[in-house]
ZATORKE-650088 format. One record per atom (N, C-alpha, C): x, y, z; residue in one letter; residue number from 1; atom name. Coordinates in pm, 1 decimal, always signed. Layout:
% ZATORKE-650088
u=X v=Y w=Z residuo=A num=NUM atomo=CA
...
% end
This chain:
% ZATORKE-650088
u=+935.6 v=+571.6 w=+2230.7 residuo=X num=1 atomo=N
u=+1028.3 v=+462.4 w=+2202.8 residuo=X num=1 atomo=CA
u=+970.4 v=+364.5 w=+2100.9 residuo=X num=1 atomo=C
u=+831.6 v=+343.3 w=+2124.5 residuo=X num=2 atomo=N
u=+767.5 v=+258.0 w=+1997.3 residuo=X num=2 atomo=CA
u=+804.9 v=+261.0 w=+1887.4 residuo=X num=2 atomo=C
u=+789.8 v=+429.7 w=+1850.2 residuo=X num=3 atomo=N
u=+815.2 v=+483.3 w=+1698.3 residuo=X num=3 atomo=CA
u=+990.9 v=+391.2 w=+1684.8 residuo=X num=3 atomo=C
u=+1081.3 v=+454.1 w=+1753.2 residuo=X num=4 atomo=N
u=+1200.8 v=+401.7 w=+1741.2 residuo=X num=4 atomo=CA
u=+1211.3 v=+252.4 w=+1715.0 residuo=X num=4 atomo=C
u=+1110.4 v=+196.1 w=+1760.8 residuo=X num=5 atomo=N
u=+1153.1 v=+40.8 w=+1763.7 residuo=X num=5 atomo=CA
u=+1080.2 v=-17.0 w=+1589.9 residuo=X num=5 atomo=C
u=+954.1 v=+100.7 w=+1581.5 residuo=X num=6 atomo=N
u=+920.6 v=+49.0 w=+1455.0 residuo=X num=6 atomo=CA
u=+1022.9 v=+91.3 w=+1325.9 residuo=X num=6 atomo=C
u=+1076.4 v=+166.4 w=+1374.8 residuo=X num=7 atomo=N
u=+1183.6 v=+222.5 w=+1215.2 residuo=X num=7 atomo=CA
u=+1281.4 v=+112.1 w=+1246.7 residuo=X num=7 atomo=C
u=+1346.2 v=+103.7 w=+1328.1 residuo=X num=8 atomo=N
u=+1438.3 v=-59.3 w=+1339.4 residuo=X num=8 atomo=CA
u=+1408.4 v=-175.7 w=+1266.0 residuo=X num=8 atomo=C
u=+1273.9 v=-224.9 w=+1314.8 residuo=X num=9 atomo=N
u=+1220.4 v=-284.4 w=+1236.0 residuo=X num=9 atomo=CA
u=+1214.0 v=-273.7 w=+1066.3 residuo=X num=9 atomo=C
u=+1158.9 v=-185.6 w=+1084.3 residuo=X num=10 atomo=N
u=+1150.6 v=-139.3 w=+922.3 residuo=X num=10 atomo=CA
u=+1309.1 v=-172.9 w=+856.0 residuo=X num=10 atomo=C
u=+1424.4 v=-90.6 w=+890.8 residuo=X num=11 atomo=N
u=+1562.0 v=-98.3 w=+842.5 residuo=X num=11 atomo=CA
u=+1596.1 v=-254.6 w=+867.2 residuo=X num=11 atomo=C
u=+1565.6 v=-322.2 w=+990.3 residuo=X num=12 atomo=N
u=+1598.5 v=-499.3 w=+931.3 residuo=X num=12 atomo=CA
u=+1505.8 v=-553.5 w=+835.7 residuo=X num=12 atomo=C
u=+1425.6 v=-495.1 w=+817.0 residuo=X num=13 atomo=N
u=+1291.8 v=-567.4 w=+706.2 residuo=X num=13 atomo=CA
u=+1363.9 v=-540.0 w=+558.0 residuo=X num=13 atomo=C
u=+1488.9 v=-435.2 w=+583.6 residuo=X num=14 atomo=N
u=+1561.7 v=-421.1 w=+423.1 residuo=X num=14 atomo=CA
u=+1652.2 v=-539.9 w=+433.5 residuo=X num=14 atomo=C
u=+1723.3 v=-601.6 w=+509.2 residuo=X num=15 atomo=N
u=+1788.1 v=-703.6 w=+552.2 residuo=X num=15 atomo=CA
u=+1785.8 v=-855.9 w=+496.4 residuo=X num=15 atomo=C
u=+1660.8 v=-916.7 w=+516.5 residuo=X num=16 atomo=N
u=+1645.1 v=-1028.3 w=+507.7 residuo=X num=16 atomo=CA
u=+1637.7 v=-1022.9 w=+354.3 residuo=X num=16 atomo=C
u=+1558.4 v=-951.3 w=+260.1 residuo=X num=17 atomo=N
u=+1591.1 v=-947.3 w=+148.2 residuo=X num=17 atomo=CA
u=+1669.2 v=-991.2 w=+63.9 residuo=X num=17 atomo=C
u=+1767.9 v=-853.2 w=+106.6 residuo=X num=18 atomo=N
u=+1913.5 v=-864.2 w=+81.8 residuo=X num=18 atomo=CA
u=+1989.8 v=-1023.9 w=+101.5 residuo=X num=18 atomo=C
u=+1969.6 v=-1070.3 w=+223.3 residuo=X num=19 atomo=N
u=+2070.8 v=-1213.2 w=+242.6 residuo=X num=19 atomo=CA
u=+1973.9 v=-1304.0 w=+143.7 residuo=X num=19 atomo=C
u=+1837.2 v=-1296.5 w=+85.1 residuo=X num=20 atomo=N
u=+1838.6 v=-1433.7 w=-0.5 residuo=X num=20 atomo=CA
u=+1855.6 v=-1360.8 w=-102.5 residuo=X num=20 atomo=C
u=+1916.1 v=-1267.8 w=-131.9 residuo=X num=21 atomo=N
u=+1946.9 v=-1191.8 w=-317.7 residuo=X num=21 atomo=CA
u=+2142.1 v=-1272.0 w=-296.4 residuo=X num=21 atomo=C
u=+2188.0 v=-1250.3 w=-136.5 residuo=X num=22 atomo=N
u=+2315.2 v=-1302.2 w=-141.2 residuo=X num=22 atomo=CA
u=+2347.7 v=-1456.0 w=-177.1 residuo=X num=22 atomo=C
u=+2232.7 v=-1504.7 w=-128.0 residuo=X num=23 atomo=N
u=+2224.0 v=-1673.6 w=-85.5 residuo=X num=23 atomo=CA
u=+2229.9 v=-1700.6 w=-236.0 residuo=X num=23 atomo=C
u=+2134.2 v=-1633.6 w=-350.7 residuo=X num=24 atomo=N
u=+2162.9 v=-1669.4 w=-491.2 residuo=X num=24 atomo=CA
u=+2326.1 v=-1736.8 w=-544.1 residuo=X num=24 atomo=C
u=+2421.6 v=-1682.6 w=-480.9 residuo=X num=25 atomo=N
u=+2546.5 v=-1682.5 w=-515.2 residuo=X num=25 atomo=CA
u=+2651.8 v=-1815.6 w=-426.3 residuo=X num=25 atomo=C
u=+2625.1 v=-1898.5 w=-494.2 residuo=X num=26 atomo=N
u=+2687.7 v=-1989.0 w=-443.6 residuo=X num=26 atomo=CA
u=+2763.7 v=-1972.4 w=-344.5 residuo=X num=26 atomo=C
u=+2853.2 v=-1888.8 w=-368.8 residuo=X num=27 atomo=N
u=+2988.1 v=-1871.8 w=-288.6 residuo=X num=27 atomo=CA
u=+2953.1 v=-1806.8 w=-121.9 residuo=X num=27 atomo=C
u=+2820.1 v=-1765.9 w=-128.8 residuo=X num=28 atomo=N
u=+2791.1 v=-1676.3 w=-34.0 residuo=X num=28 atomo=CA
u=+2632.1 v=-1704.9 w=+11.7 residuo=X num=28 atomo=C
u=+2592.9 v=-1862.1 w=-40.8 residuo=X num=29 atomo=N
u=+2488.0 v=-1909.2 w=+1.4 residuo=X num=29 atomo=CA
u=+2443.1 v=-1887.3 w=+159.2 residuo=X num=29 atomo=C
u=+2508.5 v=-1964.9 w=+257.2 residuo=X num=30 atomo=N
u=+2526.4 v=-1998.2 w=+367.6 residuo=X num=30 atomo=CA
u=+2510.4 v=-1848.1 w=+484.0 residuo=X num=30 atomo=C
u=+2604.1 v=-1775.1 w=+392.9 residuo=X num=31 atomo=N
u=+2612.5 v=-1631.8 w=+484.4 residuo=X num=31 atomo=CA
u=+2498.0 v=-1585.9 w=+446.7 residuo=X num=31 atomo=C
u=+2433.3 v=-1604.6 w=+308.2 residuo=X num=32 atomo=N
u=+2314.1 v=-1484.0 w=+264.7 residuo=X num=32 atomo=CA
u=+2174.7 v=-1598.1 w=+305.7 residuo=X num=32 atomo=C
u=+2151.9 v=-1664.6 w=+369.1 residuo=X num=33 atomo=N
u=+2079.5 v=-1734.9 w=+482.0 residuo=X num=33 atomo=CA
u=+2063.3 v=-1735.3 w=+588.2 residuo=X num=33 atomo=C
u=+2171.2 v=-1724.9 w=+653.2 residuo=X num=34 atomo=N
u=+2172.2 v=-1674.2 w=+748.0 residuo=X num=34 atomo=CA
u=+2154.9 v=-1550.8 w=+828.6 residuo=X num=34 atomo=C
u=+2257.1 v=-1461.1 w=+715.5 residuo=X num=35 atomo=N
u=+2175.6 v=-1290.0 w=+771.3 residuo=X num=35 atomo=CA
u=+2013.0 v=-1292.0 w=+720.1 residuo=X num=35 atomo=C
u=+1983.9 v=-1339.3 w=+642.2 residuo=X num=36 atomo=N
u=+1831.8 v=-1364.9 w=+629.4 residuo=X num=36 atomo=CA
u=+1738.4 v=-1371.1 w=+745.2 residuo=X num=36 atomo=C
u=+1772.4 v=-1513.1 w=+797.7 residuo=X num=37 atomo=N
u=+1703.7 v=-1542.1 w=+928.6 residuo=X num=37 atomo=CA
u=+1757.1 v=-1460.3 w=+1043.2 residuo=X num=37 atomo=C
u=+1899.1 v=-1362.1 w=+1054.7 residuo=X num=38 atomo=N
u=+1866.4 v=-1276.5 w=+1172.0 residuo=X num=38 atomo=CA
u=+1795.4 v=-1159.3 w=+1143.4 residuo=X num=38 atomo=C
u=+1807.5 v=-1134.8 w=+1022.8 residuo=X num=39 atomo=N
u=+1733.3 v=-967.5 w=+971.5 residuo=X num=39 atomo=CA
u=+1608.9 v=-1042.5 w=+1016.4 residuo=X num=39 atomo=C
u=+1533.5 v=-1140.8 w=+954.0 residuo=X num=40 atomo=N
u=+1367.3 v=-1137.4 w=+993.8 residuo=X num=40 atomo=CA
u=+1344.2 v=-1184.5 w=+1155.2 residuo=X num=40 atomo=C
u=+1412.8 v=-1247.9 w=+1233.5 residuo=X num=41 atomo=N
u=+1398.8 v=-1237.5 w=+1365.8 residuo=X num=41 atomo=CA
u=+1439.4 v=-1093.5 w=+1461.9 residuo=X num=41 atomo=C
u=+1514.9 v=-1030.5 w=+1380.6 residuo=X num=42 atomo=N
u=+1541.4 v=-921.8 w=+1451.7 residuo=X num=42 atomo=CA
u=+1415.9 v=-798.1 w=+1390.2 residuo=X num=42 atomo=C
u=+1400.4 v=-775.5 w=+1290.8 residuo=X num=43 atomo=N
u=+1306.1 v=-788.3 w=+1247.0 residuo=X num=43 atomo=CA
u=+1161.3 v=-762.7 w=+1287.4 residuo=X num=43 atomo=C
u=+1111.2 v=-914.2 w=+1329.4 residuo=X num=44 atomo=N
u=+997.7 v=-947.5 w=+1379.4 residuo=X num=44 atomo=CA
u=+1001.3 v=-882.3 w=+1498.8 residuo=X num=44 atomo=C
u=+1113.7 v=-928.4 w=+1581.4 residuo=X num=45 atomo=N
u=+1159.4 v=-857.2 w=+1740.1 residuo=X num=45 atomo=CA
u=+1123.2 v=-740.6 w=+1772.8 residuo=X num=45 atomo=C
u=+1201.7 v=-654.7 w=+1687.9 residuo=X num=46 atomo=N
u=+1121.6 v=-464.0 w=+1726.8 residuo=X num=46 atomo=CA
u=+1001.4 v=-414.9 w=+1664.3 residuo=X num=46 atomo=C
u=+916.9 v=-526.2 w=+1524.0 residuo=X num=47 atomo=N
u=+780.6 v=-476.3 w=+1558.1 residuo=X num=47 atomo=CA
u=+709.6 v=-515.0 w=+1584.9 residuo=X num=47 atomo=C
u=+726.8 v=-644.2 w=+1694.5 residuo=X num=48 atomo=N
u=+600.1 v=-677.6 w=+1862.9 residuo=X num=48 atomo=CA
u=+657.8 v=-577.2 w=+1940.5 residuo=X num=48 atomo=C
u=+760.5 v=-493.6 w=+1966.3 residuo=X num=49 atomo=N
u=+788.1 v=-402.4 w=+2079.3 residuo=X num=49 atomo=CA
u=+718.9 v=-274.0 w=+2006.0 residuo=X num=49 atomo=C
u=+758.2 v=-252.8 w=+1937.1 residuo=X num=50 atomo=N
u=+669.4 v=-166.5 w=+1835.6 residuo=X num=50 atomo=CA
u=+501.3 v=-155.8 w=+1856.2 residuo=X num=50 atomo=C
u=+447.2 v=-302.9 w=+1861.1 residuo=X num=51 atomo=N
u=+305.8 v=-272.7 w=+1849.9 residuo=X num=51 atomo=CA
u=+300.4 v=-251.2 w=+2002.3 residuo=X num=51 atomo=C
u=+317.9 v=-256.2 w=+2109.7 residuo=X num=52 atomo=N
u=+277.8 v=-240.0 w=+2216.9 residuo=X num=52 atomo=CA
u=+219.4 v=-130.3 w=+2288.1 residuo=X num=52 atomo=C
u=+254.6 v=-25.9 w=+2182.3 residuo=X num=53 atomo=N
u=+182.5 v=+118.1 w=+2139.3 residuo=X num=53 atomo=CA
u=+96.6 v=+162.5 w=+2023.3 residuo=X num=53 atomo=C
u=+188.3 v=+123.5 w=+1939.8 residuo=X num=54 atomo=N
u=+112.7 v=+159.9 w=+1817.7 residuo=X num=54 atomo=CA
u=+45.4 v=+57.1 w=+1727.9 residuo=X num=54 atomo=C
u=-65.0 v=+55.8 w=+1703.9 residuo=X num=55 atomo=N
u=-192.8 v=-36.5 w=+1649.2 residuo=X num=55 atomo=CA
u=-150.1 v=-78.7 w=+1547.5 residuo=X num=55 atomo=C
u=-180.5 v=-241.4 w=+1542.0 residuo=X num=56 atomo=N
u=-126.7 v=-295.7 w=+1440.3 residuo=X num=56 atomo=CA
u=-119.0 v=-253.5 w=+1306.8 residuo=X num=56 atomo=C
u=-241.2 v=-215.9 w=+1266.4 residuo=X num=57 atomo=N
u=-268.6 v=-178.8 w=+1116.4 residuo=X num=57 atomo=CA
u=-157.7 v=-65.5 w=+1096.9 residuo=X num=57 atomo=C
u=-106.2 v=+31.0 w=+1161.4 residuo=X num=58 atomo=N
u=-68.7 v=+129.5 w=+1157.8 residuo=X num=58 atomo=CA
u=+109.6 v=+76.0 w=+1148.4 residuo=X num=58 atomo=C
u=+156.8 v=+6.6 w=+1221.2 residuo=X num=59 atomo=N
u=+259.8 v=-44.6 w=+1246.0 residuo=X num=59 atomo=CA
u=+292.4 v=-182.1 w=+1140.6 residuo=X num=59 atomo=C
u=+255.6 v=-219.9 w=+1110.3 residuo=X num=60 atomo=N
u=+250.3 v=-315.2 w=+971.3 residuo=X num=60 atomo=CA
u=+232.6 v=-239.3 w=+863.9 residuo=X num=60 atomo=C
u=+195.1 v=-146.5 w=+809.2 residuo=X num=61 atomo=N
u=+194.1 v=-88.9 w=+671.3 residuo=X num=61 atomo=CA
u=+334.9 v=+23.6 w=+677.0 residuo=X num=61 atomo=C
u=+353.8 v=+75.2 w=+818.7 residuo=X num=62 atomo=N
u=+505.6 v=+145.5 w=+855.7 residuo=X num=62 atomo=CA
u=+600.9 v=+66.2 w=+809.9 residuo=X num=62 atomo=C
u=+588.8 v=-67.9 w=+855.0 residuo=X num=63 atomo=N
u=+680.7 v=-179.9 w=+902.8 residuo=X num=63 atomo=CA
u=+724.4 v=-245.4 w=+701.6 residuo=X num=63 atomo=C
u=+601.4 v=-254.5 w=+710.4 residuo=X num=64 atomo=N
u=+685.1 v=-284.4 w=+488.9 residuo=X num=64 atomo=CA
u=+684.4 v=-194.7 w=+403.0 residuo=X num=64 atomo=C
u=+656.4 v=-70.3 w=+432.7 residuo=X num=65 atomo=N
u=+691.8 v=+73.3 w=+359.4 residuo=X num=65 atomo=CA
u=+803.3 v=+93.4 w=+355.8 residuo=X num=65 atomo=C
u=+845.9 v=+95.6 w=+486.8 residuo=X num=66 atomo=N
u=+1008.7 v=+97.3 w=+476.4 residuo=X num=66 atomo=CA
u=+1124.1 v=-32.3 w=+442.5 residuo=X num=66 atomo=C
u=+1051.5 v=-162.9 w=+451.1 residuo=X num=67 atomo=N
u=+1098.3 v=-254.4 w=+390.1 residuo=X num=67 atomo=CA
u=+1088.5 v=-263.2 w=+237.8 residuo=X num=67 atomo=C
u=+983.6 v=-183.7 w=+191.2 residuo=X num=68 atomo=N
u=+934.6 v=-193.1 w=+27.6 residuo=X num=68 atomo=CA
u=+1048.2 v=-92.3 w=+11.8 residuo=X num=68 atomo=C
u=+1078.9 v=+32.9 w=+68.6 residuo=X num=69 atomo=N
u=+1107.2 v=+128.3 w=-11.2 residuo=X num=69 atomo=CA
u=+1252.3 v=+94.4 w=+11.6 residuo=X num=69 atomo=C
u=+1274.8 v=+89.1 w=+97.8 residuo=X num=70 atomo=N
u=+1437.9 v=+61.2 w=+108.8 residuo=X num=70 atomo=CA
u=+1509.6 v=-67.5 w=+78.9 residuo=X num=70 atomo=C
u=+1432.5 v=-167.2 w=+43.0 residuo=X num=71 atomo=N
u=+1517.0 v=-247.5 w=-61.8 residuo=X num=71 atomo=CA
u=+1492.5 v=-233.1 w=-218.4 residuo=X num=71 atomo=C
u=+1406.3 v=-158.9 w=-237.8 residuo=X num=72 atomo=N
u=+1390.8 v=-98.9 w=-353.7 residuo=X num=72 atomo=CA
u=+1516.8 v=-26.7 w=-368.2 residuo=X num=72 atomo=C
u=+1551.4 v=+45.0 w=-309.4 residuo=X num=73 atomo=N
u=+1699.1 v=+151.2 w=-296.1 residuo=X num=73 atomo=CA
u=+1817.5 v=+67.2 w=-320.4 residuo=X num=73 atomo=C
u=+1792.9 v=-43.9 w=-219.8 residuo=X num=74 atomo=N
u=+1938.5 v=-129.5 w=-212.7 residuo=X num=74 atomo=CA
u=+1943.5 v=-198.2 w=-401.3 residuo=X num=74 atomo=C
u=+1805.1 v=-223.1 w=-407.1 residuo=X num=75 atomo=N
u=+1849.2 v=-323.9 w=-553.8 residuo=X num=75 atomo=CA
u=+1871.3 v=-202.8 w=-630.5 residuo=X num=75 atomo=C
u=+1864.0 v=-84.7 w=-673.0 residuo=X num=76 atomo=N
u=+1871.9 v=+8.7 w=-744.9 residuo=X num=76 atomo=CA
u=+2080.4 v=+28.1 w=-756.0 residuo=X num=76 atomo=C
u=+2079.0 v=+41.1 w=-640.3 residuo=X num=77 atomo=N
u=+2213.2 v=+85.7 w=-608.1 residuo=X num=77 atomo=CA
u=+2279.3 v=-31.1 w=-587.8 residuo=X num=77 atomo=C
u=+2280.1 v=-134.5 w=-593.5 residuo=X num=78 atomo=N
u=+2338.6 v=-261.5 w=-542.6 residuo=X num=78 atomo=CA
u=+2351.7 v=-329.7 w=-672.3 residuo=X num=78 atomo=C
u=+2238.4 v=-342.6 w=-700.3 residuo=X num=79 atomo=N
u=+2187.2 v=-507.0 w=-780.3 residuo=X num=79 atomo=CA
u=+2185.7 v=-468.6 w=-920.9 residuo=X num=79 atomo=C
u=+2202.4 v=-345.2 w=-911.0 residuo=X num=80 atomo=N
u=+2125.3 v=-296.5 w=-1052.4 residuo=X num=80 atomo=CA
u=+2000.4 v=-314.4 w=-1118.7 residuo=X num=80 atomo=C
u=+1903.0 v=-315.5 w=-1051.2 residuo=X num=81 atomo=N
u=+1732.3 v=-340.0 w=-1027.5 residuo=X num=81 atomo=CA
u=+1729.9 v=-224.2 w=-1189.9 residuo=X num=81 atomo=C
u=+1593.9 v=-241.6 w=-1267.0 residuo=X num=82 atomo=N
u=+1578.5 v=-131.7 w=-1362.3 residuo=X num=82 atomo=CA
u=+1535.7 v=+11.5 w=-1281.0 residuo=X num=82 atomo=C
u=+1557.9 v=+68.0 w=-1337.8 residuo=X num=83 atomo=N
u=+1451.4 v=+223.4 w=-1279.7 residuo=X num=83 atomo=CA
u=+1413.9 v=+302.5 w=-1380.9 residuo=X num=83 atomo=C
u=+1330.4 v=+354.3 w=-1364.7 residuo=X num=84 atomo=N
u=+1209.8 v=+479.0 w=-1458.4 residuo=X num=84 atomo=CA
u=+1139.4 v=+541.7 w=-1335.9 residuo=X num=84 atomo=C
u=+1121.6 v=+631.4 w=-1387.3 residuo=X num=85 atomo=N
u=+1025.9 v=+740.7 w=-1347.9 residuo=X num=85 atomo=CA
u=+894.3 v=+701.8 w=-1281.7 residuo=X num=85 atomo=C
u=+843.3 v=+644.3 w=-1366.6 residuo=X num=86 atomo=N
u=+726.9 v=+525.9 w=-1257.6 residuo=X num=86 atomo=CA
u=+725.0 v=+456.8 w=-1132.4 residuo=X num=86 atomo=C
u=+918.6 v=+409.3 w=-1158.9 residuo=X num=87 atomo=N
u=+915.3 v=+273.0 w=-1039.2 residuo=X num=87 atomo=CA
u=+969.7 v=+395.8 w=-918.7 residuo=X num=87 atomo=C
u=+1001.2 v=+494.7 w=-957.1 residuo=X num=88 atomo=N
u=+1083.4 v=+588.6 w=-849.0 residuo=X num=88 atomo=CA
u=+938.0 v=+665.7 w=-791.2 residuo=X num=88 atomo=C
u=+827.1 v=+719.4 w=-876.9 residuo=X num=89 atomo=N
u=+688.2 v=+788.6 w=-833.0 residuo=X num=89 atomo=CA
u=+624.4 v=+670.3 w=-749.0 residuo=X num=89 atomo=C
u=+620.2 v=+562.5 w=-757.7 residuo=X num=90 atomo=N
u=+582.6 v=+458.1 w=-684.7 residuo=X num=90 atomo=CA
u=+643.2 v=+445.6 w=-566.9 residuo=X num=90 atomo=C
u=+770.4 v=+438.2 w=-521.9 residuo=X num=91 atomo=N
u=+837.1 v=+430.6 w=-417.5 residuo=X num=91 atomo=CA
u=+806.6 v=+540.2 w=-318.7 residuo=X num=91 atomo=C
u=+807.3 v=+684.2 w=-411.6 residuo=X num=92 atomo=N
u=+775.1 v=+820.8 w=-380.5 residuo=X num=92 atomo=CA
u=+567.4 v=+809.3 w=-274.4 residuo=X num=92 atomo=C
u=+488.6 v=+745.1 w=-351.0 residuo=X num=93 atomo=N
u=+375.9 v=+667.9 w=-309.4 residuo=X num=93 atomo=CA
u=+371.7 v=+649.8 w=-149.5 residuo=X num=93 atomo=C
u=+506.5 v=+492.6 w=-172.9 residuo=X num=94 atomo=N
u=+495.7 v=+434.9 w=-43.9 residuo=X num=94 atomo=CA
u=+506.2 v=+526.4 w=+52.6 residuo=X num=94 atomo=C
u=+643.6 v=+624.8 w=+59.7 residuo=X num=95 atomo=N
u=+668.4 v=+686.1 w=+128.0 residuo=X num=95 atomo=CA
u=+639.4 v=+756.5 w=+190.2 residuo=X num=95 atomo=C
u=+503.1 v=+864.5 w=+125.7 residuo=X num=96 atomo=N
u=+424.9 v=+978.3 w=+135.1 residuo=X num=96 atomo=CA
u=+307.7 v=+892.5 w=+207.6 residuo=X num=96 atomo=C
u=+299.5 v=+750.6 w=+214.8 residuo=X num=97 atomo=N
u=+182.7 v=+709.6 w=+244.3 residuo=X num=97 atomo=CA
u=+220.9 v=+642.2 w=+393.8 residuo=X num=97 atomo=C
u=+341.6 v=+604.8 w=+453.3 residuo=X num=98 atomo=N
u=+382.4 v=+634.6 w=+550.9 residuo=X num=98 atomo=CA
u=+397.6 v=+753.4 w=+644.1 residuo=X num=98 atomo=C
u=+446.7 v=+849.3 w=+583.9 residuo=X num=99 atomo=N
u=+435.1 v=+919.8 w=+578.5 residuo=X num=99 atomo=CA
u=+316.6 v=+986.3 w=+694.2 residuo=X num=99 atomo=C
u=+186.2 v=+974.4 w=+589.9 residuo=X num=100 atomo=N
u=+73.0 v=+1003.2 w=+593.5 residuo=X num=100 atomo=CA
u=+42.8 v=+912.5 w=+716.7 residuo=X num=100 atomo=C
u=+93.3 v=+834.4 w=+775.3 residuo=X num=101 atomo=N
u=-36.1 v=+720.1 w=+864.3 residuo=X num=101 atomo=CA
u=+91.1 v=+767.3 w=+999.5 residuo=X num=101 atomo=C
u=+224.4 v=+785.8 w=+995.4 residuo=X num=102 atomo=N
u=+270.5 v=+878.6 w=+1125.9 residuo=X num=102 atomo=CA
u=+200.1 v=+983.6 w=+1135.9 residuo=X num=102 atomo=C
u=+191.5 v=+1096.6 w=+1036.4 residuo=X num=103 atomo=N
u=+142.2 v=+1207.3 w=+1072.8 residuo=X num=103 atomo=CA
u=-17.7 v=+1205.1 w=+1154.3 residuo=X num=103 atomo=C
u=-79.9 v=+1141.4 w=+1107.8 residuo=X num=104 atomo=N
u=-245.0 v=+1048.8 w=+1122.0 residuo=X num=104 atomo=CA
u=-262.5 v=+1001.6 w=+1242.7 residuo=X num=104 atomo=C
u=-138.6 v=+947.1 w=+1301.4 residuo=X num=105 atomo=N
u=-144.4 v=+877.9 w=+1447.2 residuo=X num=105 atomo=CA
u=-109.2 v=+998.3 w=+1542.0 residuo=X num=105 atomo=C
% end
């Protein structure tokens, strides 16, 4: 169940992001602040349930791999973030390096 609670984590860690890229926008300040502060409390929430198994170091580099890589995705597809071949082998990085520290545990 740990594992489960740390990928949760991870998928609200794309969250809070997102609401201060919304909050930029006047019109949608208020809302993109607010989902802010529940993505990072919810967030924070499943990876202390998270560590209660799995060791911090291990669960913190899980925990913004998937926050690095998957708002990387959202601004790509969303925001229109740049992309090259570099910034995508980099993401490719994080991933494999998660990856690497589940398989490891």
């Amino acid at each position: 169940m740990a594992w489960f609670y740390l990928v949760l984590a991870g998928l609200f860690e794309i969250g809070w992001p997102v609401g201060l890229k919304m909050a930029q926008v006047q019109e949608s300040r208020w809302l993109g602040i607010g989902a802010a502060v529940v993505f990072m409390t919810l967030s924070g929430i499943f990876l202390w349930m998270a560590q209660r198994q799995i060791p911090i170091g291990t669960a913190y580099a899980i925990w913004t791999g998937i926050g690095a890589a998957g708002t990387f995705l959202v601004g790509v597809l969303y925001y229109g973030d740049p992309t090259s071949i570099a910034r995508y082998a980099g993401v490719a990085l994080i991933v494999a390096g998660v990856a690497t520290l589940k398989i490891a545990h």
